[in-house]
PDB file of N, H, CA, C and O in Angstrom:
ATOM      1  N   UNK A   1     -28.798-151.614-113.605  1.00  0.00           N
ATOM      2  CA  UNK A   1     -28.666-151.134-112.236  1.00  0.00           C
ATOM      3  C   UNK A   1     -29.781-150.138-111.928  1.00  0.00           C
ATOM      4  O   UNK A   1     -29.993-149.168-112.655  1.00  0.00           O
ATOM      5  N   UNK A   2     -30.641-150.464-110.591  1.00  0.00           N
ATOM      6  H   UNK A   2     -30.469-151.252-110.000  1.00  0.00           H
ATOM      7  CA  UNK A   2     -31.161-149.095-110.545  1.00  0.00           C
ATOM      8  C   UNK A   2     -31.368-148.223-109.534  1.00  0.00           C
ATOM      9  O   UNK A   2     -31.614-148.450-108.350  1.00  0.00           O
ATOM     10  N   UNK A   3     -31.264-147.369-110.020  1.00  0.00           N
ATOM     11  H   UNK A   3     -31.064-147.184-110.982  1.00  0.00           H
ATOM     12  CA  UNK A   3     -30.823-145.951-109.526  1.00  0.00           C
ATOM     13  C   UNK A   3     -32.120-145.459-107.940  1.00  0.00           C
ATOM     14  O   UNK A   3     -33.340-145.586-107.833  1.00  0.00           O
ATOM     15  N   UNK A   4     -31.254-145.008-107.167  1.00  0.00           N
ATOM     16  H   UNK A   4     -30.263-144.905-107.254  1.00  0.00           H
ATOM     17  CA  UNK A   4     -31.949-145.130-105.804  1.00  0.00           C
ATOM     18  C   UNK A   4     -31.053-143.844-105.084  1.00  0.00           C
ATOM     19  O   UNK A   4     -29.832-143.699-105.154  1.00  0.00           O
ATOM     20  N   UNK A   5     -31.889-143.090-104.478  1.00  0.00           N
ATOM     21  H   UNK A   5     -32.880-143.208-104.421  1.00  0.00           H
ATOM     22  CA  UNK A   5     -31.096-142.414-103.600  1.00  0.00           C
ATOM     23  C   UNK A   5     -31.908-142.594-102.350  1.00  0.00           C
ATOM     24  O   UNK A   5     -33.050-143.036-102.230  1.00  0.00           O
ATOM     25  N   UNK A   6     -30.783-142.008-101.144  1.00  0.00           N
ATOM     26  H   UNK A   6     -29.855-141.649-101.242  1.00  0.00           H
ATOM     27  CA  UNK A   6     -30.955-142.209-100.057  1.00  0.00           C
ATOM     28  C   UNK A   6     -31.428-140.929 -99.448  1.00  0.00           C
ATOM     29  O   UNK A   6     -30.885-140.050-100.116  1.00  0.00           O
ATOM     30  N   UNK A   7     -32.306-140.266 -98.338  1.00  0.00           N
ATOM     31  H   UNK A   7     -32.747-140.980 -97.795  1.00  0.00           H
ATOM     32  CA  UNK A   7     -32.623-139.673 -97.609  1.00  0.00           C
ATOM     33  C   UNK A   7     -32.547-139.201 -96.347  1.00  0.00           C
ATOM     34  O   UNK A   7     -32.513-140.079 -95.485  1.00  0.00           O
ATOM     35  N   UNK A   8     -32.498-137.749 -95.866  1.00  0.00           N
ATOM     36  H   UNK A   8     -32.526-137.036 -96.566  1.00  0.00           H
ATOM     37  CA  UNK A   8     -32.613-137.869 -94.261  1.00  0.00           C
ATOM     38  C   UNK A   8     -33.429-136.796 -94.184  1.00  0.00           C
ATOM     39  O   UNK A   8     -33.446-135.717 -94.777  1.00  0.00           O
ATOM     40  N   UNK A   9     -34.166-137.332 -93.267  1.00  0.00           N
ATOM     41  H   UNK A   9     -34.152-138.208 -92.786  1.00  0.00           H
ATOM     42  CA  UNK A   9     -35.725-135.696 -92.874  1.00  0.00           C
ATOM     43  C   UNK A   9     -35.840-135.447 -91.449  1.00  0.00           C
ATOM     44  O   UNK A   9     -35.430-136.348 -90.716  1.00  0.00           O
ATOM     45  N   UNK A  10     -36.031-135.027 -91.234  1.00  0.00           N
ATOM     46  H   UNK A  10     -36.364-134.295 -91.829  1.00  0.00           H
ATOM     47  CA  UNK A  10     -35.981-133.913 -89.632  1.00  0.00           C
ATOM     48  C   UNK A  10     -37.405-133.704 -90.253  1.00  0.00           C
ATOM     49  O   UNK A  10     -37.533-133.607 -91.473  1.00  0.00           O
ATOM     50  N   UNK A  11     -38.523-133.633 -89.360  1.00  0.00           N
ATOM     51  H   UNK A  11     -38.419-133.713 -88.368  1.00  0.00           H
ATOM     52  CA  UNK A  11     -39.589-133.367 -89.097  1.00  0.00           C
ATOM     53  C   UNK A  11     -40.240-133.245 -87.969  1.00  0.00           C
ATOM     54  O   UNK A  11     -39.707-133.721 -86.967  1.00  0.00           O
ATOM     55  N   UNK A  12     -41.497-132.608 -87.851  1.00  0.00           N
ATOM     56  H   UNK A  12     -41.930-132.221 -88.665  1.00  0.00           H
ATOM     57  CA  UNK A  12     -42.652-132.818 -86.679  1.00  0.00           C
ATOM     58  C   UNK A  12     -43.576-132.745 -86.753  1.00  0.00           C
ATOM     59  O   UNK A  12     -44.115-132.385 -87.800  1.00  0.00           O
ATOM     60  N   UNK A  13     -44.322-133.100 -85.512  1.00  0.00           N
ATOM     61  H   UNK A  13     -43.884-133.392 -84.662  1.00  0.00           H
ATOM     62  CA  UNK A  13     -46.070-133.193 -85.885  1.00  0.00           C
ATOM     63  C   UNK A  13     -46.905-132.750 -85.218  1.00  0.00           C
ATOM     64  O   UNK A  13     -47.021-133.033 -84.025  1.00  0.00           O
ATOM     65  N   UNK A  14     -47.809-131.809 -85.969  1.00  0.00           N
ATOM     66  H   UNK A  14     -47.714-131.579 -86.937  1.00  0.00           H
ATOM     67  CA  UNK A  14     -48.661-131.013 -85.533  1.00  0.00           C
ATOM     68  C   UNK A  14     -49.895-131.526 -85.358  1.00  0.00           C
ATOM     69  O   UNK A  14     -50.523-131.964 -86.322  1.00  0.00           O
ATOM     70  N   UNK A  15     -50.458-131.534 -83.952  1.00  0.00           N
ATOM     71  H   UNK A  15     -49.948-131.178 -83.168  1.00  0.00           H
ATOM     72  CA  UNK A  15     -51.946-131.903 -83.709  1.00  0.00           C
ATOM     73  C   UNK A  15     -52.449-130.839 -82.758  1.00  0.00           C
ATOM     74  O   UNK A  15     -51.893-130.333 -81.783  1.00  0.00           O
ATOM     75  N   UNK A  16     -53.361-130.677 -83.165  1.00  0.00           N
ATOM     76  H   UNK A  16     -53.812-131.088 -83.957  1.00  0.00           H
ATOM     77  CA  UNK A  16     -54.033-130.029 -81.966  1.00  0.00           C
ATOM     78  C   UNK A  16     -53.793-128.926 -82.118  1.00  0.00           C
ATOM     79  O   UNK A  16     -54.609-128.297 -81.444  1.00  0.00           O
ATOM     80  N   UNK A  17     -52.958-128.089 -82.756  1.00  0.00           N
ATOM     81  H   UNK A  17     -52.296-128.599 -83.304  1.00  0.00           H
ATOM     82  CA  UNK A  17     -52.339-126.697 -82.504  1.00  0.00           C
ATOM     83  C   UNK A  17     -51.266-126.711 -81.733  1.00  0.00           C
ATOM     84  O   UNK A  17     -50.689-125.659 -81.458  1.00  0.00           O
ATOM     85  N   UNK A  18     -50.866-127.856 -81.296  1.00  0.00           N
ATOM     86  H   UNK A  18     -51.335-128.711 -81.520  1.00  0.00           H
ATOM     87  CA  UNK A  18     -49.344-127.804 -81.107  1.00  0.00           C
ATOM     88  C   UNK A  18     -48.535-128.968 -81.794  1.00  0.00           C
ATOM     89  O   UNK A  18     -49.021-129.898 -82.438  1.00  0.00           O
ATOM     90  N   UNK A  19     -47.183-128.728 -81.526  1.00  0.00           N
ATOM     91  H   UNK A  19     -46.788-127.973 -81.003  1.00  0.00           H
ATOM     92  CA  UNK A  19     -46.543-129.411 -82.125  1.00  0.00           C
ATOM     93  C   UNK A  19     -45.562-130.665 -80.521  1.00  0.00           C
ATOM     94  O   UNK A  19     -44.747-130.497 -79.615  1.00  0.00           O
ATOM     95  N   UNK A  20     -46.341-131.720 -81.073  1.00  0.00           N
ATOM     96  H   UNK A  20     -47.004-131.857 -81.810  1.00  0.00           H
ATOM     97  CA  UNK A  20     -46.132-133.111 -80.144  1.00  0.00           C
ATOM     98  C   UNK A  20     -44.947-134.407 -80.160  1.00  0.00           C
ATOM     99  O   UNK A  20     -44.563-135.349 -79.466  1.00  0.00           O
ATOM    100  N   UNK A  21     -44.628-133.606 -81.701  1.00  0.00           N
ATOM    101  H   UNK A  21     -44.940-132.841 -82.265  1.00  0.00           H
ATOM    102  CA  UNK A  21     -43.468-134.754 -81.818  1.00  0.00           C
ATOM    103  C   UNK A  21     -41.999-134.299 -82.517  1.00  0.00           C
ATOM    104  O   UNK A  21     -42.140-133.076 -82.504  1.00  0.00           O
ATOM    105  N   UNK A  22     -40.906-134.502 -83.014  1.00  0.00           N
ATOM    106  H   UNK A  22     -40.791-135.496 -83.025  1.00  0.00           H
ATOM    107  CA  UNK A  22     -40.007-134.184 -83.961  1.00  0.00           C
ATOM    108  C   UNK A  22     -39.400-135.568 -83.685  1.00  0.00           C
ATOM    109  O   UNK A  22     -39.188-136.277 -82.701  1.00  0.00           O
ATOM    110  N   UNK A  23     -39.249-135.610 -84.788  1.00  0.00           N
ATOM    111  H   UNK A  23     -39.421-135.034 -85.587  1.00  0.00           H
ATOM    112  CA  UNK A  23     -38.389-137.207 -85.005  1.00  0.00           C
ATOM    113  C   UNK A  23     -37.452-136.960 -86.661  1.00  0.00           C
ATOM    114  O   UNK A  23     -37.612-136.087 -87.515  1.00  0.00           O
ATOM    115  N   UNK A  24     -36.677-137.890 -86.622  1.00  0.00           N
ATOM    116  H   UNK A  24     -36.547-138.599 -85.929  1.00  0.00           H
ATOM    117  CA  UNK A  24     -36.119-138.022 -87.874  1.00  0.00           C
ATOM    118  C   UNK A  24     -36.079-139.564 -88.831  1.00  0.00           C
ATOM    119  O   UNK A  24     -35.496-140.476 -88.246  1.00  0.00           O
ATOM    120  N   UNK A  25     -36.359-139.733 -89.523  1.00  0.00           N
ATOM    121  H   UNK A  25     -36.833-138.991 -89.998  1.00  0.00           H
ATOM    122  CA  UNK A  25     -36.503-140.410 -90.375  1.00  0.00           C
ATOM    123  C   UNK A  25     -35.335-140.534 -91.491  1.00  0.00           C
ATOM    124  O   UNK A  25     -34.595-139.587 -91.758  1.00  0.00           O
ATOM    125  N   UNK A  26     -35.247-141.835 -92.131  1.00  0.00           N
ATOM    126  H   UNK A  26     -35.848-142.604 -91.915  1.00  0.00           H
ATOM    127  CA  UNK A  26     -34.312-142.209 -93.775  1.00  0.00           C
ATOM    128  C   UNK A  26     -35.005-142.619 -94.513  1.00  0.00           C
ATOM    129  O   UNK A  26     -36.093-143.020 -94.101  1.00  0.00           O
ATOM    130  N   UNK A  27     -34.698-142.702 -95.900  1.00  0.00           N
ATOM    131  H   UNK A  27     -33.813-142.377 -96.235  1.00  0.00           H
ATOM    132  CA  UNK A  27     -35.681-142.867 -96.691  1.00  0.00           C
ATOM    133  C   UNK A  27     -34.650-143.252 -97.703  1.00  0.00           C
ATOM    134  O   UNK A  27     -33.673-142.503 -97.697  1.00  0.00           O
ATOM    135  N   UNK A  28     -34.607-144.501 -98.815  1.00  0.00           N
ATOM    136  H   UNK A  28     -35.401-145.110 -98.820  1.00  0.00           H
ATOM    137  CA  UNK A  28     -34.056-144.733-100.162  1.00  0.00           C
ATOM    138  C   UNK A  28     -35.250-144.974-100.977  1.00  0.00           C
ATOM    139  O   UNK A  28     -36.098-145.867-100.972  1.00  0.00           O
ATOM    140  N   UNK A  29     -35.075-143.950-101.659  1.00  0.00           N
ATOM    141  H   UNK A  29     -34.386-143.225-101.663  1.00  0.00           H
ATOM    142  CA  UNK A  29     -36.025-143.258-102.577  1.00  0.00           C
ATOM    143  C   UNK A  29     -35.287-143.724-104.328  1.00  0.00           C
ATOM    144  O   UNK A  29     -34.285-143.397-104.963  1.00  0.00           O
ATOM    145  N   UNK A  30     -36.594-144.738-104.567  1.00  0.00           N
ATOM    146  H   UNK A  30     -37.408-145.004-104.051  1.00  0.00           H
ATOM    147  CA  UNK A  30     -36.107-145.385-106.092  1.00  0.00           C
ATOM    148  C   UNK A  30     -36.939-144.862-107.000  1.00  0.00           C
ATOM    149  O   UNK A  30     -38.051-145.165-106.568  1.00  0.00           O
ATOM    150  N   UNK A  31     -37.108-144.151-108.179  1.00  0.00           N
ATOM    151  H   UNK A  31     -36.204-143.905-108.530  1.00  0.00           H
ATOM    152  CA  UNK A  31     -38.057-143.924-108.585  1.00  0.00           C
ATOM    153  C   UNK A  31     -38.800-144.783-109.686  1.00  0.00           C
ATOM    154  O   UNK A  31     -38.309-145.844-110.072  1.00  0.00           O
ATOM    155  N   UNK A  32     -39.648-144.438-110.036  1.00  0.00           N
ATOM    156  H   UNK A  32     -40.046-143.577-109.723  1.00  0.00           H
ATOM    157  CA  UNK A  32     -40.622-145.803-111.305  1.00  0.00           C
ATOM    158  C   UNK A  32     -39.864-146.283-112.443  1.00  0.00           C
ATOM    159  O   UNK A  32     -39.934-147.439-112.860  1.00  0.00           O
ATOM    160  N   UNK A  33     -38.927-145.105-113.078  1.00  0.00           N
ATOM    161  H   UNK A  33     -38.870-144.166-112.739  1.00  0.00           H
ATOM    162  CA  UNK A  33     -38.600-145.213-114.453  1.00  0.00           C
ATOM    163  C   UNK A  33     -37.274-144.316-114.241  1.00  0.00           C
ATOM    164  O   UNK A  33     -37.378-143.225-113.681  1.00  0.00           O
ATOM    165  N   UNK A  34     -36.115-144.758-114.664  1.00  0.00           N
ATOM    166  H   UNK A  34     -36.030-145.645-115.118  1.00  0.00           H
ATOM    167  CA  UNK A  34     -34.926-143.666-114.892  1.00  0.00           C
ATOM    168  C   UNK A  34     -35.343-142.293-115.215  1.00  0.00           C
ATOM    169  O   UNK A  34     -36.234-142.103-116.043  1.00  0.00           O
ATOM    170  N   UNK A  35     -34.815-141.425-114.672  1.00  0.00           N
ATOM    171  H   UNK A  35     -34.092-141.580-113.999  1.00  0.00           H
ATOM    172  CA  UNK A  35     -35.184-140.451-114.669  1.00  0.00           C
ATOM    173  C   UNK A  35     -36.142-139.784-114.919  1.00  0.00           C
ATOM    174  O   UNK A  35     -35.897-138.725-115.496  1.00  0.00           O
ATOM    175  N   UNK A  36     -37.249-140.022-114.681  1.00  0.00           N
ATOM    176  H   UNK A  36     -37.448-140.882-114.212  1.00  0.00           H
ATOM    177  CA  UNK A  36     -38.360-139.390-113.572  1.00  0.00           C
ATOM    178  C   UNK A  36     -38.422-139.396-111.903  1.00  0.00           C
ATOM    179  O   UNK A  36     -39.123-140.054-111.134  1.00  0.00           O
ATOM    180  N   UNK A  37     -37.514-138.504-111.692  1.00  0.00           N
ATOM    181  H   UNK A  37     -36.945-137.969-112.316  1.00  0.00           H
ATOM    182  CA  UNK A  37     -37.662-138.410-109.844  1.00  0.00           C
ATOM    183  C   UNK A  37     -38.427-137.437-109.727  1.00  0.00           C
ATOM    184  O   UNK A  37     -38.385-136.463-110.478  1.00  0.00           O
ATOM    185  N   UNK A  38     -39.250-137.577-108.742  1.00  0.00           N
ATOM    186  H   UNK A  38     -39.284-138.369-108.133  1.00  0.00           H
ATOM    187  CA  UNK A  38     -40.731-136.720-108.587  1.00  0.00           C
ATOM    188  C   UNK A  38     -40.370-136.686-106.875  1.00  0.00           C
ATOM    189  O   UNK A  38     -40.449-137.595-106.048  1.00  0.00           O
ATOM    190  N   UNK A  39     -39.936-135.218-106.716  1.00  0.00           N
ATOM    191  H   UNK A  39     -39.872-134.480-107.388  1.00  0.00           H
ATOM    192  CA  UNK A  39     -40.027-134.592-105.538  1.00  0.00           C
ATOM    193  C   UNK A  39     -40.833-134.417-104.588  1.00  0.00           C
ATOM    194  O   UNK A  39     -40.587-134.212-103.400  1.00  0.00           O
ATOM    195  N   UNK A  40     -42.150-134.527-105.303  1.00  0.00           N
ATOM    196  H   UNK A  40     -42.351-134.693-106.268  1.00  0.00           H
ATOM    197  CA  UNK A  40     -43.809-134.365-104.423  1.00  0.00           C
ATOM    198  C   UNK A  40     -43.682-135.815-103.876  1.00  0.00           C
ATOM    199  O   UNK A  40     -43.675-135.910-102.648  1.00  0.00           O
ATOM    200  N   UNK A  41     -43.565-137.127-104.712  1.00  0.00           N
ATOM    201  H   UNK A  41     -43.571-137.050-105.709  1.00  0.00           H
ATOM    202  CA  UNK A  41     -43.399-138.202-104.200  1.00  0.00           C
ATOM    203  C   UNK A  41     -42.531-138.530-103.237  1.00  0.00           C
ATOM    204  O   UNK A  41     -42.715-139.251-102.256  1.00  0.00           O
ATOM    205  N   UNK A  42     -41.368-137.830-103.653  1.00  0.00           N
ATOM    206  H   UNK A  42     -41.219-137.244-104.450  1.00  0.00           H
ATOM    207  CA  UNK A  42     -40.412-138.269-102.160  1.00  0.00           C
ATOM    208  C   UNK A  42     -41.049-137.839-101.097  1.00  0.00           C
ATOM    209  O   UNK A  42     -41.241-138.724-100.263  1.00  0.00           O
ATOM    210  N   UNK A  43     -41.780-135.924-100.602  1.00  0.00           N
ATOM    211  H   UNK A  43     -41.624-135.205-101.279  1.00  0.00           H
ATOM    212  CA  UNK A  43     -42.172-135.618 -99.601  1.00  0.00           C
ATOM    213  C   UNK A  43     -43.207-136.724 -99.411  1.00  0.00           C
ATOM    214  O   UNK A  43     -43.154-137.337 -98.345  1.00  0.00           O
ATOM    215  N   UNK A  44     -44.021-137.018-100.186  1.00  0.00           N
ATOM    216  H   UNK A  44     -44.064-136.520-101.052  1.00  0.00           H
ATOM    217  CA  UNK A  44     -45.335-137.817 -99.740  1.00  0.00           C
ATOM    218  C   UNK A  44     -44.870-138.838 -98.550  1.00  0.00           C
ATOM    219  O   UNK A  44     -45.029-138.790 -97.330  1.00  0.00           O
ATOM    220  N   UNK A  45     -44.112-139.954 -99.566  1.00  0.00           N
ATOM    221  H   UNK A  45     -43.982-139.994-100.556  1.00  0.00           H
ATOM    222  CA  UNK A  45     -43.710-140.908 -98.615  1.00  0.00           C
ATOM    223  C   UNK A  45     -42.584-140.660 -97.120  1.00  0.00           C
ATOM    224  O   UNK A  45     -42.447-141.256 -96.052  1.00  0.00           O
ATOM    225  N   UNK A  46     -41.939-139.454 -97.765  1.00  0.00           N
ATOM    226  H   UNK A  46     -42.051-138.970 -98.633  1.00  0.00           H
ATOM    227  CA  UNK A  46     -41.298-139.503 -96.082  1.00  0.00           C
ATOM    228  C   UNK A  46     -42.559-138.803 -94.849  1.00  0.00           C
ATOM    229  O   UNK A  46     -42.463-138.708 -93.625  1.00  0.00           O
ATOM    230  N   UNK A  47     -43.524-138.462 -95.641  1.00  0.00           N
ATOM    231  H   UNK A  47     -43.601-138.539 -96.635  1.00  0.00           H
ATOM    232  CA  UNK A  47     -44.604-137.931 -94.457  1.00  0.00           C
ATOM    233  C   UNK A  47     -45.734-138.847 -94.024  1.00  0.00           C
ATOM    234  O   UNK A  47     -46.457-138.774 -93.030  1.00  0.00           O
ATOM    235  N   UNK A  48     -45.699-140.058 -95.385  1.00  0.00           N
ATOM    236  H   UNK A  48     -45.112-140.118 -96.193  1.00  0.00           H
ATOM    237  CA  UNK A  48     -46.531-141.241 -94.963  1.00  0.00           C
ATOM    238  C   UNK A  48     -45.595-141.997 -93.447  1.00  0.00           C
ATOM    239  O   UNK A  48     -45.874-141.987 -92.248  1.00  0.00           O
ATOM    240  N   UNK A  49     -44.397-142.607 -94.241  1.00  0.00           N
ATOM    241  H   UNK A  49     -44.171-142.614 -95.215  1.00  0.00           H
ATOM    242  CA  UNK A  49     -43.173-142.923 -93.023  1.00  0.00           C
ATOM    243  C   UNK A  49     -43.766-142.594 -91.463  1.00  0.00           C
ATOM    244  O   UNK A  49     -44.189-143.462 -90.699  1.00  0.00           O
ATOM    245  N   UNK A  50     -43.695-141.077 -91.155  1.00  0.00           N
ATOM    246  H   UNK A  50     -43.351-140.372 -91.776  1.00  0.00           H
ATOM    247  CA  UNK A  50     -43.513-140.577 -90.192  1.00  0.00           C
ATOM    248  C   UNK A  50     -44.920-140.846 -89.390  1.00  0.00           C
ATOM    249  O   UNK A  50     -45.085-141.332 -88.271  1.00  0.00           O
ATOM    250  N   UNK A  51     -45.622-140.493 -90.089  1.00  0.00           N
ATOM    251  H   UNK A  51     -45.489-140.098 -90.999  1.00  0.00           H
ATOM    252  CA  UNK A  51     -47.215-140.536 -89.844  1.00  0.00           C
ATOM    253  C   UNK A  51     -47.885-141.681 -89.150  1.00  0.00           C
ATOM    254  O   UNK A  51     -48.725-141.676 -88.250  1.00  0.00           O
ATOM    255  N   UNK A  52     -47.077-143.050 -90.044  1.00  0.00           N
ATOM    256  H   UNK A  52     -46.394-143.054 -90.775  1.00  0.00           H
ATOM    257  CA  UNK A  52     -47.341-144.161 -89.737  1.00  0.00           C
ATOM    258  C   UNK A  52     -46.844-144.666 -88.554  1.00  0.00           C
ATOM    259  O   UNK A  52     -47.395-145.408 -87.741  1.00  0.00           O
ATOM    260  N   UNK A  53     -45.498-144.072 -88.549  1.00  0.00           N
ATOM    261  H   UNK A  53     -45.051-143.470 -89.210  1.00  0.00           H
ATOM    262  CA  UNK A  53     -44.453-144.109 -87.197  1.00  0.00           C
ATOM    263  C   UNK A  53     -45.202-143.603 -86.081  1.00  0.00           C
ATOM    264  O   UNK A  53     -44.743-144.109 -85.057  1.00  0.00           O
ATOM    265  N   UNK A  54     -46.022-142.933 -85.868  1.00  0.00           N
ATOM    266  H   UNK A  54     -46.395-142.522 -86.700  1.00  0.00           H
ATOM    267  CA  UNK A  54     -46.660-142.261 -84.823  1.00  0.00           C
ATOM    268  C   UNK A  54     -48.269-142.254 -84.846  1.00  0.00           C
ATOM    269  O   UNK A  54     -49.086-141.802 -84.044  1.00  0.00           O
ATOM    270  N   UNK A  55     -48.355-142.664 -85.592  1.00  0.00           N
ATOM    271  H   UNK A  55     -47.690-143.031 -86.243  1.00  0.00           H
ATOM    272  CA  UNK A  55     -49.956-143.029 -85.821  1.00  0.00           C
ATOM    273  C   UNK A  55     -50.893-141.927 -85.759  1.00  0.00           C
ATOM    274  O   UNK A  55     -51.916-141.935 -85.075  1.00  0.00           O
ATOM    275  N   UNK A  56     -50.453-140.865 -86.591  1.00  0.00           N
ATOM    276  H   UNK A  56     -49.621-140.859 -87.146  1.00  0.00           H
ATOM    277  CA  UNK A  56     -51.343-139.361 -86.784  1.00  0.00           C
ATOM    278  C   UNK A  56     -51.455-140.038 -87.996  1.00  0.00           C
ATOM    279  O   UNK A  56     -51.154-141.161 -88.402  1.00  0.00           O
ATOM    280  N   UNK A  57     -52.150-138.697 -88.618  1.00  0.00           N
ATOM    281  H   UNK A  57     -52.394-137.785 -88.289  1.00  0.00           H
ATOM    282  CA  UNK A  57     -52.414-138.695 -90.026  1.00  0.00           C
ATOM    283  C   UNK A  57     -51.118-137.897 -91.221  1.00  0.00           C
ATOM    284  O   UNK A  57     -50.162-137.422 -90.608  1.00  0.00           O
ATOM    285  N   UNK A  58     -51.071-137.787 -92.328  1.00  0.00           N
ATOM    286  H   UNK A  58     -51.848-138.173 -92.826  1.00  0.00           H
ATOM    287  CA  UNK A  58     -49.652-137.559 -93.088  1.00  0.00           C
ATOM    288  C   UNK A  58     -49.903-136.115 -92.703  1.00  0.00           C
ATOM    289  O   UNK A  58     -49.122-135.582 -91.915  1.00  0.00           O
ATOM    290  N   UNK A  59     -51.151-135.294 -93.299  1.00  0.00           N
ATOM    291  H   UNK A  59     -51.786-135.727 -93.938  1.00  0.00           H
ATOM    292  CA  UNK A  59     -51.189-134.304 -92.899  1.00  0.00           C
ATOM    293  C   UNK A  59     -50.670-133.172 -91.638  1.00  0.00           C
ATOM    294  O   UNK A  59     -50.571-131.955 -91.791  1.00  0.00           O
ATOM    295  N   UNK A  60     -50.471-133.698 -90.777  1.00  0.00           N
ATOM    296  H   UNK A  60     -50.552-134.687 -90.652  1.00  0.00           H
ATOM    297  CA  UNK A  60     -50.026-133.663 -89.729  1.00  0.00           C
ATOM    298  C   UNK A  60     -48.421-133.446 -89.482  1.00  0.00           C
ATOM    299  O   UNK A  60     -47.889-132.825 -88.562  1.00  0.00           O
ATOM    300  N   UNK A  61     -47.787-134.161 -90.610  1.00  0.00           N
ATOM    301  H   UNK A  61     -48.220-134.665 -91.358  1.00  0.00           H
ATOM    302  CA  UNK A  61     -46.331-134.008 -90.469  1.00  0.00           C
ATOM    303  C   UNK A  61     -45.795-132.820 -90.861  1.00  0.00           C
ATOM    304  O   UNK A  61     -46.600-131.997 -91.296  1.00  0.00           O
ATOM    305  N   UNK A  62     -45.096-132.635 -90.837  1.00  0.00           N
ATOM    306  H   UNK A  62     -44.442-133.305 -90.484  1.00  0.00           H
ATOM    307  CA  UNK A  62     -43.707-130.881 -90.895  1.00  0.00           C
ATOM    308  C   UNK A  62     -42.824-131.651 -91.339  1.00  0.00           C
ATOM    309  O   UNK A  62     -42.444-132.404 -90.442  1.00  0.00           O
ATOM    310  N   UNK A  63     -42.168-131.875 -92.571  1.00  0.00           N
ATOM    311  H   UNK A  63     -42.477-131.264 -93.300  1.00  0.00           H
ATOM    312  CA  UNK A  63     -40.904-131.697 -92.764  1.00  0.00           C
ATOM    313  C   UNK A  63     -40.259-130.833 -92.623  1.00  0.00           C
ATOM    314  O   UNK A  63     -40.555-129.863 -93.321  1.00  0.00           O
ATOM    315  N   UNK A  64     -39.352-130.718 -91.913  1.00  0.00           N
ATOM    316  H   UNK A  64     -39.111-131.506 -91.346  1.00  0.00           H
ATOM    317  CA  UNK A  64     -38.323-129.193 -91.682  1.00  0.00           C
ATOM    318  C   UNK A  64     -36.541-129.408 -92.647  1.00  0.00           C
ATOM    319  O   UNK A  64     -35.667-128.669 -93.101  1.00  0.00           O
ATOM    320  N   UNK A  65     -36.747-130.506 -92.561  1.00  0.00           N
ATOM    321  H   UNK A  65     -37.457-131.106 -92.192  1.00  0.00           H
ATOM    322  CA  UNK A  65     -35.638-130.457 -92.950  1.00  0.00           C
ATOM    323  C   UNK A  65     -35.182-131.379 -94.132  1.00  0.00           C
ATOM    324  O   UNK A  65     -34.615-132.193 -93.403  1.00  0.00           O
ATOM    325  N   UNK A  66     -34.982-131.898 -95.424  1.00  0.00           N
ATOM    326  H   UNK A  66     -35.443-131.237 -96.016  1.00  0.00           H
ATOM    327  CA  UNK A  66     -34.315-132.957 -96.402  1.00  0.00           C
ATOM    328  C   UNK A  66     -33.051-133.242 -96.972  1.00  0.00           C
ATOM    329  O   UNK A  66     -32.682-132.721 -98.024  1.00  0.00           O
ATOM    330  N   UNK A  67     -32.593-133.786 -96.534  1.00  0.00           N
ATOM    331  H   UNK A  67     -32.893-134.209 -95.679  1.00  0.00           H
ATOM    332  CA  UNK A  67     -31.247-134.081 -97.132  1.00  0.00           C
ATOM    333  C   UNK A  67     -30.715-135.215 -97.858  1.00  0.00           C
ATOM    334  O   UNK A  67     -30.967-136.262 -97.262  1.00  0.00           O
ATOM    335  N   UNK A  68     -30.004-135.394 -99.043  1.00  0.00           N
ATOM    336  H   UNK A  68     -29.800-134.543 -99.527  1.00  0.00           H
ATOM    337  CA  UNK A  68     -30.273-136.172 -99.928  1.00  0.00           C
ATOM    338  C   UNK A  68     -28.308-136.865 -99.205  1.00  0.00           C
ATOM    339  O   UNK A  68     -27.229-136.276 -99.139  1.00  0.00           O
ATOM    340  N   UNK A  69     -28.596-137.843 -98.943  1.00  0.00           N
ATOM    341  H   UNK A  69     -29.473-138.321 -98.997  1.00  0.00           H
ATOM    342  CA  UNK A  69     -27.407-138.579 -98.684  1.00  0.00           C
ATOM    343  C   UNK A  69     -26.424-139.509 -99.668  1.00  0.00           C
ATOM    344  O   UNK A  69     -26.777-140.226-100.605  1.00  0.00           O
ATOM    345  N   UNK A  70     -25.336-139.311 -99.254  1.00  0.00           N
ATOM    346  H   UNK A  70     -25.050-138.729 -98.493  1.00  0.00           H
ATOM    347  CA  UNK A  70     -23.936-139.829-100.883  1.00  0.00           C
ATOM    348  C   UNK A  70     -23.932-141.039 -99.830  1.00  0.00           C
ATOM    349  O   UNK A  70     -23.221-142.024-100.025  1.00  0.00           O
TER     350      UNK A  70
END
């Protein structure tokens, strides 16, 4: 079986010096190998997600918020 958790992120996106968007996003987050979950990786991809969703760059995103869903 393998092991997967689920996600919820509250974020926004900063361009320009302001902030243009907040959206929320889910995410099921599997990792490579049983137990190695890599936290930097989860942010990565929920800021790729968002980024892509709106067509900025990742940099650009704010996560404000993560919550790991049962």
């Amino acid at each position: 079986m393998d092991t997967h958790y689920c996600y919820f992120a509250d974020y926004e996106i900063l361009v320009g010096g302001r902030f243009i968007v907040w959206g929320q996003a889910t995410l099921d987050y599997a990792p490579d190998a049983p137990g190695h979950f890599d936290p930097a990786e989860l942010l990565d991809r929920i800021r790729r997600q968002a980024a892509h969703a709106h067509g900025v760059e990742r940099d650009e995103v704010r996560v404000r918020n993560l919550s790991r869903l049962l």
